[in-house]
TORDO-504433 format. One record per atom (N, C-alpha, C, O, CB): y, z, x; residue in one letter. Coordinates in steps of 0.001 Angstrom, whole numbers, plus 500000, padded with zeros to 6 digits. Glycine has a CB too. Layout:
N
YZXa ...
end
This chain:
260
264573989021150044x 265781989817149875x 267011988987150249x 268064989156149635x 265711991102150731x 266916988189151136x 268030987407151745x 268338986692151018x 269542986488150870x 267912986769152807x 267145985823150055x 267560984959148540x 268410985306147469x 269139984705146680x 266491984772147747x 268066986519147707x 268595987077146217x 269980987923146485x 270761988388145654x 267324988221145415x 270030987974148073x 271554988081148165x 272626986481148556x 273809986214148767x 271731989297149493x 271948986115148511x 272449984536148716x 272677984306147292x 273855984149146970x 271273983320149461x 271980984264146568x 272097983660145284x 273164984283144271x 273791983660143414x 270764983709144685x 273260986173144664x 274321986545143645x 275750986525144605x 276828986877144127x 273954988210142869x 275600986057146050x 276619985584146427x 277314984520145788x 278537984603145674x 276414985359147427x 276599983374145287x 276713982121144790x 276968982380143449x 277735981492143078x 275586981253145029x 276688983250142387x 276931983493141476x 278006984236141283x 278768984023140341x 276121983772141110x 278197985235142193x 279671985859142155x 280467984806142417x 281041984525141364x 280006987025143186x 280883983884143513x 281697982957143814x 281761981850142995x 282658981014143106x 281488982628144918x 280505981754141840x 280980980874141183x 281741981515139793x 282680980999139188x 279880979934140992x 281100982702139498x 282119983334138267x 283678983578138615x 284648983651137861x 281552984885137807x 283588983671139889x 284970983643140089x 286084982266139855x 287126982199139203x 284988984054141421x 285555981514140466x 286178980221140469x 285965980092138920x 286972979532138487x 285478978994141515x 284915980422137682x 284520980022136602x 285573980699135945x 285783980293134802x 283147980244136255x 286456981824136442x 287035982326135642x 288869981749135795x 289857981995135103x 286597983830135835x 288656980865137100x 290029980337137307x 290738979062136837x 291900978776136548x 290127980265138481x 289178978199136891x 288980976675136422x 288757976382135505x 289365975601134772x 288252976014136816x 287444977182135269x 286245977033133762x 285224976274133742x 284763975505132899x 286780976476132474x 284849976654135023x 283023975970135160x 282240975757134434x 282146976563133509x 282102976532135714x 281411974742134459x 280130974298133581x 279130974556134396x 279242974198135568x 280023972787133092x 277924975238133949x 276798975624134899x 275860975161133799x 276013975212132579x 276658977335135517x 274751974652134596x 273231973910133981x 272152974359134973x 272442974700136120x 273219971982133959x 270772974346134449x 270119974384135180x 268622973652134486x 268314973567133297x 270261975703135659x 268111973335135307x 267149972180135331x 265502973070135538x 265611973958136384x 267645970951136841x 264149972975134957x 263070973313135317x 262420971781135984x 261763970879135464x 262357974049134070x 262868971959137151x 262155970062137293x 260129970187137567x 259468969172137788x 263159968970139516x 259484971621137480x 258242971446137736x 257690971090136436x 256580970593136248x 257649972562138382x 258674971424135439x 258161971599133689x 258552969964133476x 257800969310132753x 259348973045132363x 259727969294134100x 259955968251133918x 259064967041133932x 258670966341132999x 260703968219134509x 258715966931136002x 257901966182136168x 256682966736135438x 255815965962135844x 257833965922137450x 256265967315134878x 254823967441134267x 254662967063133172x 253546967067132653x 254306968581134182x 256094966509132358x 256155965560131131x 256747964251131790x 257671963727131169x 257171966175129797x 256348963671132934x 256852962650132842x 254770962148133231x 253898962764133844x 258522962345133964x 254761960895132551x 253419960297132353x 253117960015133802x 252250960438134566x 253357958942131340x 254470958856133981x 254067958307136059x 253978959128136809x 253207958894137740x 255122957483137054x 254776960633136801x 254605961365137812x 252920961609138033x 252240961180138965x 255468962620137573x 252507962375136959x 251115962961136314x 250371961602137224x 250138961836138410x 250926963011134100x 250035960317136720x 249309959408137466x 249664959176138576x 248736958765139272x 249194958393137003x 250714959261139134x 251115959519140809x 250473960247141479x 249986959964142573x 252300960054141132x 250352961799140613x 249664962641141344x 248551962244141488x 247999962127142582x 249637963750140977x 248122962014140546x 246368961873140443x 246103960894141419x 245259961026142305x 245654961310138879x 246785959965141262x 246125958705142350x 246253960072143642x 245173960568143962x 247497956671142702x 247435960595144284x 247749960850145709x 246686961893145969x 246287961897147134x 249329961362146028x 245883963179144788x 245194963756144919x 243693963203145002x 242691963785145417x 245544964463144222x 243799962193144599x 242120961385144509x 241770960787146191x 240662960529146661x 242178959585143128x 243231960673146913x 243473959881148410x 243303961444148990x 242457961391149883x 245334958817148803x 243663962463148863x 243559963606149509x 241967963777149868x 241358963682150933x 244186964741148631x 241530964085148460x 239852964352148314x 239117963428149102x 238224964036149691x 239253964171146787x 239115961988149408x 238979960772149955x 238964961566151576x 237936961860152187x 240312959528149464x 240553961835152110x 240413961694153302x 239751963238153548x 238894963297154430x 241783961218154027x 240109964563152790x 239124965349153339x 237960965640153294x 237514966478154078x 239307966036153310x 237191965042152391x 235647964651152647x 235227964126153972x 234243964513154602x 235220963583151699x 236087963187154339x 236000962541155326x 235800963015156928x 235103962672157883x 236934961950155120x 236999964169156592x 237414964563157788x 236420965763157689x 235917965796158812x 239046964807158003x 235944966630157049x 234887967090156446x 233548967227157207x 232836968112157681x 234758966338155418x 233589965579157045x 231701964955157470x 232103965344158878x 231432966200159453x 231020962741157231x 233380964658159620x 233259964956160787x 233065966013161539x 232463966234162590x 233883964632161083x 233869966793160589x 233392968350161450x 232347968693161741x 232044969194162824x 233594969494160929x 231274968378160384x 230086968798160627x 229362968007161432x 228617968550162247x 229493969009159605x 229400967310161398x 228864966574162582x 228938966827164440x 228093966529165284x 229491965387162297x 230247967459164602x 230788968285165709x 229666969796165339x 229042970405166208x 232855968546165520x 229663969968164558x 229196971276164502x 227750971323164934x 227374972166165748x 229381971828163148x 226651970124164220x 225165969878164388x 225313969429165887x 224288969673166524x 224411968669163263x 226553968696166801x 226019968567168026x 225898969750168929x 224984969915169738x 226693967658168611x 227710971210168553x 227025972228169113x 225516972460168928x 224601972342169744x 227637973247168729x 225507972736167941x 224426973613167674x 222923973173168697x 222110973803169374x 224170973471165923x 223118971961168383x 221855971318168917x 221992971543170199x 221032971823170917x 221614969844168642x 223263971438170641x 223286971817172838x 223122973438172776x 222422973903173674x 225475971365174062x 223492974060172145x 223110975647172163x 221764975491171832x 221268975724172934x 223925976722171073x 220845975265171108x 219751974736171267x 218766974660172508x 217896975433172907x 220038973777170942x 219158973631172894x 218605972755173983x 219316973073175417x 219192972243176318x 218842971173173566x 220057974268175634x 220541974385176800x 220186974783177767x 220830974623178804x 221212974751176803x 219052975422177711x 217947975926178397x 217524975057179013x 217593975032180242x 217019976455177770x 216877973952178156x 215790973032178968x 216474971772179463x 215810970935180076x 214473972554177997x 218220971531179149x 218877970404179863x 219550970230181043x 220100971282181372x 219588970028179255x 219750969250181886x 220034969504183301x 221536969696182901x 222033969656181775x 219601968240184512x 222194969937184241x 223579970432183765x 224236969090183875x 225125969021183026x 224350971710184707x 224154968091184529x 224629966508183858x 224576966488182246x 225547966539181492x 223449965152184402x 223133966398181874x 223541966258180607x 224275967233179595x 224556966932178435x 222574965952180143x 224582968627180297x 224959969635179308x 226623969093179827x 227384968981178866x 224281971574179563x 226932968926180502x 228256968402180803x 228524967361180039x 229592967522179448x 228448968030182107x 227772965921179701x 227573964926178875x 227983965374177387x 228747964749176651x 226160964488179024x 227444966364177141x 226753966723175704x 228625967297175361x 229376966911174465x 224939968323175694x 228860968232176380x 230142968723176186x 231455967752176334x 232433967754175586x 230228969786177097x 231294967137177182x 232024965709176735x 232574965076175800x 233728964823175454x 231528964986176797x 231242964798175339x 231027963724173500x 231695964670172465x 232474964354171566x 228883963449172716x 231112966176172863x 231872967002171610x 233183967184171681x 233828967183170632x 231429968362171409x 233800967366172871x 235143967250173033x 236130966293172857x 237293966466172492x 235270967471173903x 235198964626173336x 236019963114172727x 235963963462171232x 237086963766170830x 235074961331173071x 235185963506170446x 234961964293168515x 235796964939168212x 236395964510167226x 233793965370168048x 236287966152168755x 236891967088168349x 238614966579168411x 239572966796167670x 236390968324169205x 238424965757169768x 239849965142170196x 240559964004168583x 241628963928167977x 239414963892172002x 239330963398168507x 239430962819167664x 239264962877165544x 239556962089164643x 238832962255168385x 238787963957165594x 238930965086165038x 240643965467164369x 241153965541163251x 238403966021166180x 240986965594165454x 242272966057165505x 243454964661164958x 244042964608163878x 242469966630167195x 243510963842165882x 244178962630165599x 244199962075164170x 245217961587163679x 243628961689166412x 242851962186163427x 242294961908162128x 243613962525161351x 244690962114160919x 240671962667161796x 242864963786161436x 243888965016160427x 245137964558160884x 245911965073160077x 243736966970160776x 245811963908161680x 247251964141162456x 247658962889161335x 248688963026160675x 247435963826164609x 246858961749161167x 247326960326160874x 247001960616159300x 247471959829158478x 246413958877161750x 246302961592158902x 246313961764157305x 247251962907156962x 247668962600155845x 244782962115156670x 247693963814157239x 248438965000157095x 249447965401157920x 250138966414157815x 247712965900157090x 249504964202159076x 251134964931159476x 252091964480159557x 252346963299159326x 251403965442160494x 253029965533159993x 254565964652159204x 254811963296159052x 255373963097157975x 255849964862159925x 254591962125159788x 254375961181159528x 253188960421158981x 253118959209159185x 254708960945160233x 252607960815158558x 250917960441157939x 250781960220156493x 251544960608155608x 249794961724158182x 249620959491156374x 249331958824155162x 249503959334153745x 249636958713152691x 248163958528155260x 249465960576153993x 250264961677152675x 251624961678152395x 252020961700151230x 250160963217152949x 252329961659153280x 253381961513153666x 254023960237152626x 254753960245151635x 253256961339155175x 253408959285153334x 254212957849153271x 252963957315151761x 253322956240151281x 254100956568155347x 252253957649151376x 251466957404149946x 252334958735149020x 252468958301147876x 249308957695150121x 252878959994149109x 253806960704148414x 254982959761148179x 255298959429147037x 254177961966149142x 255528959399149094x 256915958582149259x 256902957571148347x 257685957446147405x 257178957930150669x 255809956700148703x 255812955421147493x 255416955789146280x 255985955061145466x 254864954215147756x 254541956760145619x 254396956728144400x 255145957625143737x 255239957481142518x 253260956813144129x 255953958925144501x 256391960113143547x 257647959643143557x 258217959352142505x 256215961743143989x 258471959462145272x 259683959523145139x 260584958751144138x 261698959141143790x 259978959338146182x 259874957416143642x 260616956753142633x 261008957421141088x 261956957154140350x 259835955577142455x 259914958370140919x 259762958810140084x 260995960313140219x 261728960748139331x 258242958835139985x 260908960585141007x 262282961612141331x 263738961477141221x 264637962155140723x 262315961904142553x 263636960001142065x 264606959664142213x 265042958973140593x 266242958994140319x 264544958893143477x 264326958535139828x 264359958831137967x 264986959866137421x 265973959897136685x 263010959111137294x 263986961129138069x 264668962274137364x 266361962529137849x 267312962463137072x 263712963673137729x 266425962762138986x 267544962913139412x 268529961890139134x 269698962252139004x 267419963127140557x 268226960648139023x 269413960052138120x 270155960551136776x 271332960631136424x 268957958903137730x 268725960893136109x 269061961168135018x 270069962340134978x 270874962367134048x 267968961325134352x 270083963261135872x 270577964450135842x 271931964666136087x 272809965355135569x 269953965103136569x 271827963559137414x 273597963044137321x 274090962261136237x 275262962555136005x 274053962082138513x 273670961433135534x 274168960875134715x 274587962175133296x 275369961877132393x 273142959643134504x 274055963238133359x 273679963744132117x 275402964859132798x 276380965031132070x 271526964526131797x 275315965341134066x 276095966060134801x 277785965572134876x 278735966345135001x 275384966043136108x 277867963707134733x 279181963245134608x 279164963454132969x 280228963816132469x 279480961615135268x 278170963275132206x 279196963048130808x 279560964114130186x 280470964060129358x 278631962268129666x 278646965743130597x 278786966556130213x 279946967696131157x 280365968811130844x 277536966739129940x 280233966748132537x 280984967271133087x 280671968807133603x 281519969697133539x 281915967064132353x 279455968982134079x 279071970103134768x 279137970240136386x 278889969358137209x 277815970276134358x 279554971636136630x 279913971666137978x 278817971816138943x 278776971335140076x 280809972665138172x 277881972584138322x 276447973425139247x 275065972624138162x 274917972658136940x 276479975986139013x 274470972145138943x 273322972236137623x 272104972477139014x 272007971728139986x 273070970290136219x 271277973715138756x 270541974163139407x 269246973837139199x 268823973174138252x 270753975174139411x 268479974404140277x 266587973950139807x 266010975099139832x 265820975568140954x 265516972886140945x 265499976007138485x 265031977192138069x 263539977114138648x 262825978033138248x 265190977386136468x 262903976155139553x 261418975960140392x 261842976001141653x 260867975842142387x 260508974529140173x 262863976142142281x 263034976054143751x 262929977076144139x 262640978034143423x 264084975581144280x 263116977132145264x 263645978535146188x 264684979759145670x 264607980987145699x 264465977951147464x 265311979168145369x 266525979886145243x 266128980952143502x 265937980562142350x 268079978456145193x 266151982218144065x 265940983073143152x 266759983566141507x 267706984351141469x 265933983931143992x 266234983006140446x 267164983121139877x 266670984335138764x 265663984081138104x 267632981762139465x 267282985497138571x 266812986818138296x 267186986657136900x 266238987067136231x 267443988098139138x 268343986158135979x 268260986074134420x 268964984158134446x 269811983624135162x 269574987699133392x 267960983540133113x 268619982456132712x 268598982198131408x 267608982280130680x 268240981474133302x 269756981862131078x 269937981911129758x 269338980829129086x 269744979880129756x 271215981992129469x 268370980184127858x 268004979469127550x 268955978025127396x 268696976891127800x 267477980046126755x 269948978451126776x 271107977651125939x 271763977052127257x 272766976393126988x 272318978731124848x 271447977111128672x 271860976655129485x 271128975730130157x 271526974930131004x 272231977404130001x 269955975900129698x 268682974955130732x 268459973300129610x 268070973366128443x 266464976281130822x 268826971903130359x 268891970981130386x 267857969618130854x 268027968517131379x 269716971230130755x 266615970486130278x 265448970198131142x 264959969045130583x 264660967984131131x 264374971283131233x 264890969530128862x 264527968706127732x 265281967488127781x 264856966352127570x 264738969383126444x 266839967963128184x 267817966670128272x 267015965790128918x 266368964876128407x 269247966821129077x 267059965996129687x 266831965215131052x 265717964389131194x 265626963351131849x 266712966085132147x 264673965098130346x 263383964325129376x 263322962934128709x 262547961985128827x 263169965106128168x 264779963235127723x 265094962252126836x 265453961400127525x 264888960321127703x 265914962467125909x 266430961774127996x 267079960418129125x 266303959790129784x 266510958611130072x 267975960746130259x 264988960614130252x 264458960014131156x 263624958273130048x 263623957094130400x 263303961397132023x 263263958680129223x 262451958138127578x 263413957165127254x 263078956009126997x 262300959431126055x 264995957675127244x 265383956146126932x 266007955611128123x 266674954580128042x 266425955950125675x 265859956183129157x 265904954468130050x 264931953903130050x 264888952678130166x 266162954306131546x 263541954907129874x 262181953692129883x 262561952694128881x 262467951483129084x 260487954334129371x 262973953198127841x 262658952302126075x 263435951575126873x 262841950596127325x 263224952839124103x 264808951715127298x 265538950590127913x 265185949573128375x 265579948437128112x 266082950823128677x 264060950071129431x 263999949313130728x 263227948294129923x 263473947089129971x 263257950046132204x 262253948857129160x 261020947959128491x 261562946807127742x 261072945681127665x 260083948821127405x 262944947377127053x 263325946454126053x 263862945356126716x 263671944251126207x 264248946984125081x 264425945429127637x 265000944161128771x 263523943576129382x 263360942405129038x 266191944938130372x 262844943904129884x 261595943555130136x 260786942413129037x 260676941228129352x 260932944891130206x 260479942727128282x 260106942079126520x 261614940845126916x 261389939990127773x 260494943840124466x 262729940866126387x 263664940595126412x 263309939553127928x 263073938432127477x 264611941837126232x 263264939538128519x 263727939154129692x 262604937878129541x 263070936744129428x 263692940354131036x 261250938045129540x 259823937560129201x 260164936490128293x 259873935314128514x 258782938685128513x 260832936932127187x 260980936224125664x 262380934932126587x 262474933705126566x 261835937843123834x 262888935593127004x 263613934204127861x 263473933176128688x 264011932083128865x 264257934390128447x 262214934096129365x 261450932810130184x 260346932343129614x 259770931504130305x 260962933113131576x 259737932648128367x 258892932326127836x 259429930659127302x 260548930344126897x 258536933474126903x 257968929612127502x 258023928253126964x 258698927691125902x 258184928101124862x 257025927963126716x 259679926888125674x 260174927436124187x 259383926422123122x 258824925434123598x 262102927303123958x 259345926602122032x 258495925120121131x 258986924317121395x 260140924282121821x 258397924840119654x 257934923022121143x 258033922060121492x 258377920854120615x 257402920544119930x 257168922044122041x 259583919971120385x 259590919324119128x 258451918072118962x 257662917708119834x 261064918799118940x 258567917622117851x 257211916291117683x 257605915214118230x 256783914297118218x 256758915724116135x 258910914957118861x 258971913764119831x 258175914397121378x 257085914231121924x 260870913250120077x 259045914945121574x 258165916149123240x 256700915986122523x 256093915048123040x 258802918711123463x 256378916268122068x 254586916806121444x 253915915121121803x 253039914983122657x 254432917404118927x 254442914013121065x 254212912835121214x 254458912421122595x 253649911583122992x 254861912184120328x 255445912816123524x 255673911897124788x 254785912853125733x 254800912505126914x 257493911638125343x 254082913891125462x 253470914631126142x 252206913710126035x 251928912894126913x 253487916088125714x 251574913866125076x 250600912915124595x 250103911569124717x 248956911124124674x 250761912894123767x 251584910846124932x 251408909690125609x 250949909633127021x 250070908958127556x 252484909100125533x 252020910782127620x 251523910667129389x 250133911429129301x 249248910976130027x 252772911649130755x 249937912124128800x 248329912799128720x 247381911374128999x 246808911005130024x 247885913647126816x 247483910680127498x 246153909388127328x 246444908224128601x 245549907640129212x 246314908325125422x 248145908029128859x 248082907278129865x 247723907513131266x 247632906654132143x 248993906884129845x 247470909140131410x 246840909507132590x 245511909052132522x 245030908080133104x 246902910901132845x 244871909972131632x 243216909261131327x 242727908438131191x 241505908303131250x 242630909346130637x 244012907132130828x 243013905785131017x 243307905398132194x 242491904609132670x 243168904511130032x 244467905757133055x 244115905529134677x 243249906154135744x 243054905809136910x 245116905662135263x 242818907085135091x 241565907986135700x 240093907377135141x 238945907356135586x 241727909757135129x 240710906930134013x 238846906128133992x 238897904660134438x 237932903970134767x 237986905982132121x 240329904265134389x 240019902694135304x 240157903033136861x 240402901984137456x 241375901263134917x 240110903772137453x 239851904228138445x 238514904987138968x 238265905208140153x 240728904770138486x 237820905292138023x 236846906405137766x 235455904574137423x 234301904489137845x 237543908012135864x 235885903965136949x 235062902628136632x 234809901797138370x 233759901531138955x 236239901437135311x 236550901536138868x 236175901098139931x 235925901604140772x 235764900926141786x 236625900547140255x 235771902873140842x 234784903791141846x 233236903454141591x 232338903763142373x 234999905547141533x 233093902901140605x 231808902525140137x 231082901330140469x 229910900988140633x 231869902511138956x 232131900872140502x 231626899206140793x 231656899130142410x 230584898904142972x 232879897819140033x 232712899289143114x 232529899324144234x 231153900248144682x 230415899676145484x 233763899694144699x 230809901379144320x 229418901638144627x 228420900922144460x 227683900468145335x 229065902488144160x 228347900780143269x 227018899223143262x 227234898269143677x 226310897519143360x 226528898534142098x 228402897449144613x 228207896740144806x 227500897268146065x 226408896750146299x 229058895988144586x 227973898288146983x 227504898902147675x 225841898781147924x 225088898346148795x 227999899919147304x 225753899379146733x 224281899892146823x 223490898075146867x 222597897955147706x 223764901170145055x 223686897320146364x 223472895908145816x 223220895448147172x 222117894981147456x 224750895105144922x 224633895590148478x 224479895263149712x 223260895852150171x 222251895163150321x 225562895594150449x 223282897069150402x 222446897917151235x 221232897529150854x 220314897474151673x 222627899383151126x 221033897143149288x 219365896687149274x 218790895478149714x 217614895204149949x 218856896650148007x 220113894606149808x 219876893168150233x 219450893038151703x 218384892577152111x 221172892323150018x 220570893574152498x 219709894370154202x 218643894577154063x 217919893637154391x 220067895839154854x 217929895838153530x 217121896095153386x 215758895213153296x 214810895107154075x 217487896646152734x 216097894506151782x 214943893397152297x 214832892268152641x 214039891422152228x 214232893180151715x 216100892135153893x 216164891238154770x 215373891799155994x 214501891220156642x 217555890876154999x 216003893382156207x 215189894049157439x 213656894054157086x 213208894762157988x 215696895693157738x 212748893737156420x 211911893907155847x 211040892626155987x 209995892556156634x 212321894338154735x 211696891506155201x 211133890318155804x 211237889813157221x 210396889011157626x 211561889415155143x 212382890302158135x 212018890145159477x 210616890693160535x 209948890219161454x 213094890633159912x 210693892138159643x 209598892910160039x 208360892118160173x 207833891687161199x 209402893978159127x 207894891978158595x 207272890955157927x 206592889625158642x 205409889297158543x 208230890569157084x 207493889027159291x 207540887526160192x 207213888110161573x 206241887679162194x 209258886567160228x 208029889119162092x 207444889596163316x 206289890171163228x 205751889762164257x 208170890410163932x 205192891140162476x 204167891195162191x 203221890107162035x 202202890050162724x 204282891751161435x 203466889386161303x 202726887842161093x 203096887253162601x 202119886908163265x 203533886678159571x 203880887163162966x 203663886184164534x 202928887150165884x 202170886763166773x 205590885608165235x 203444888407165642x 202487889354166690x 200908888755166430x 200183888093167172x 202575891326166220x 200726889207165238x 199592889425164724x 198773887537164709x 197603887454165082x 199958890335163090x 199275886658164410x 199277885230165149x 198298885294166371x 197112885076166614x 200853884808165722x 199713885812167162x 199596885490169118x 198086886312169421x 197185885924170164x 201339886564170404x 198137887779168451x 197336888097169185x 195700887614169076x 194834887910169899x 197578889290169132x 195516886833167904x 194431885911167646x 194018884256168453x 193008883602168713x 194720885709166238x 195240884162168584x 195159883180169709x 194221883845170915x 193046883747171269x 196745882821170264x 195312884520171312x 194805885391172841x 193372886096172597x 192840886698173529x 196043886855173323x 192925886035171682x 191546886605171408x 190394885433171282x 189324885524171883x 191616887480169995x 190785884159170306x 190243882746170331x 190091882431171971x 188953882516172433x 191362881598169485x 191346882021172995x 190870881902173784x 190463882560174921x 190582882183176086x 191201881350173829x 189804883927174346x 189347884787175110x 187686884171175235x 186910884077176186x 189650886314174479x 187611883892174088x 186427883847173263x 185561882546173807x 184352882586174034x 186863883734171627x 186357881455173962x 186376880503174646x 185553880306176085x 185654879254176715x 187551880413174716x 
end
């Protein structure tokens, strides 16, 4: 009741002034609006898919609070009162926490909150441009929102600017897109003439033949490598070799004149 005397307050005071000045009055359906705008629609959906997400979530927990009552109503009979104190404890840290959950997903400052903010408000703040922009050229004094609060008991069709506000919204996209394309096509590579094509080409092959004369003496220096390492090798080998043969010597001696 208080709306609807507020509102033909506002309507009397504006026919009045309308009849002194010559007011322009508009009014806007912005729920019919955003529901033709595409981003809003996928805004929602993403923010409602994060809703379902966290109250499943918060969900499991309850029940989970719930199976531990149950189970101490249960079992209360046969538990000492330490552990029924314990038991009441744990359900109460849960429940505490419980709470905090829901607080950091749903309240005023919480993840609904601030995931609404980033995906819708841009999209609002769209519409409502548009509305001022549509409000200076058409030079309207009031342009109202026929979805709000504010009760509005007759509206005349030929006054609602909803559709406007649609279009506008459509060609700033086409706009935005066309500068976008536009913008791309400017930083895009530009062709290349057949001298560029050729000096590209040159530094191309003159890279690659310094990568394979580099790529060669990586080669050679390995074998020579390897060439060393085998030469050690059967140097360590014939030492072996000589020390075996002279062990093997001495120890025939020392056996001859054992023998002796």
């Amino acid at each position: 009741m208080k709306k609807i005397f507020l509102f033909l307050s506002l309507i009397l005071s504006v026919n009045l002034s309308w009849s002194q000045r010559g007011q322009i009055i508009a009014y806007i359906d912005m729920e019919y609006i955003l529901e033709n705008v595409p981003e809003y629609i996928e805004a929602q959906n993403t923010l409602d898919a994060k809703i379902v997400k966290w109250r499943t979530k918060l969900d499991q927990q309850a029940r989970e609070i719930e199976i531990l009552k149950t189970d101490l109503a249960n079992e209360k009979a046969i538990l000492t009162k330490d552990l029924i104190e314990e038991k009441e404890e744990e359900i109460f840290i849960k429940q505490e926490q419980l709470r905090k959950q829901e607080s950091l997903y749903f309240g005023p400052n919480g993840s609904m909150f601030s995931v609404r903010k980033q995906l819708v408000k841009p999209i609002q703040d769209q519409v409502y441009n548009a509305i001022q922009n549509i409000a200076s050229r058409k030079n309207y004094d009031f342009v109202f929102d026929k979805s709000s609060d504010l009760v509005m008991l007759y509206s005349n069709k030929k006054y609602d600017i909803s559709d406007l506000v649609l279009a506008t919204i459509d060609r700033t996209r086409l706009i935005d897109t066309k500068n976008k394309q536009k913008k791309e096509q400017q930083n895009a590579p530009k062709e290349l003439t057949d001298k560029q094509k050729e000096q590209i080409a040159k530094k191309e092959e003159a890279k690659a033949k310094k990568l394979a004369e580099l790529e060669e003496k990586k080669k050679l220096i390995a074998e020579k490598r390897e060439a060393a390492a085998k030469q050690r090798e059967e140097k360590r080998k014939l030492l072996r070799e000589k020390k075996e043969a002279l062990k093997k010597e001495k120890e025939e001696q020392e056996e001859n004149k054992n023998n002796n």
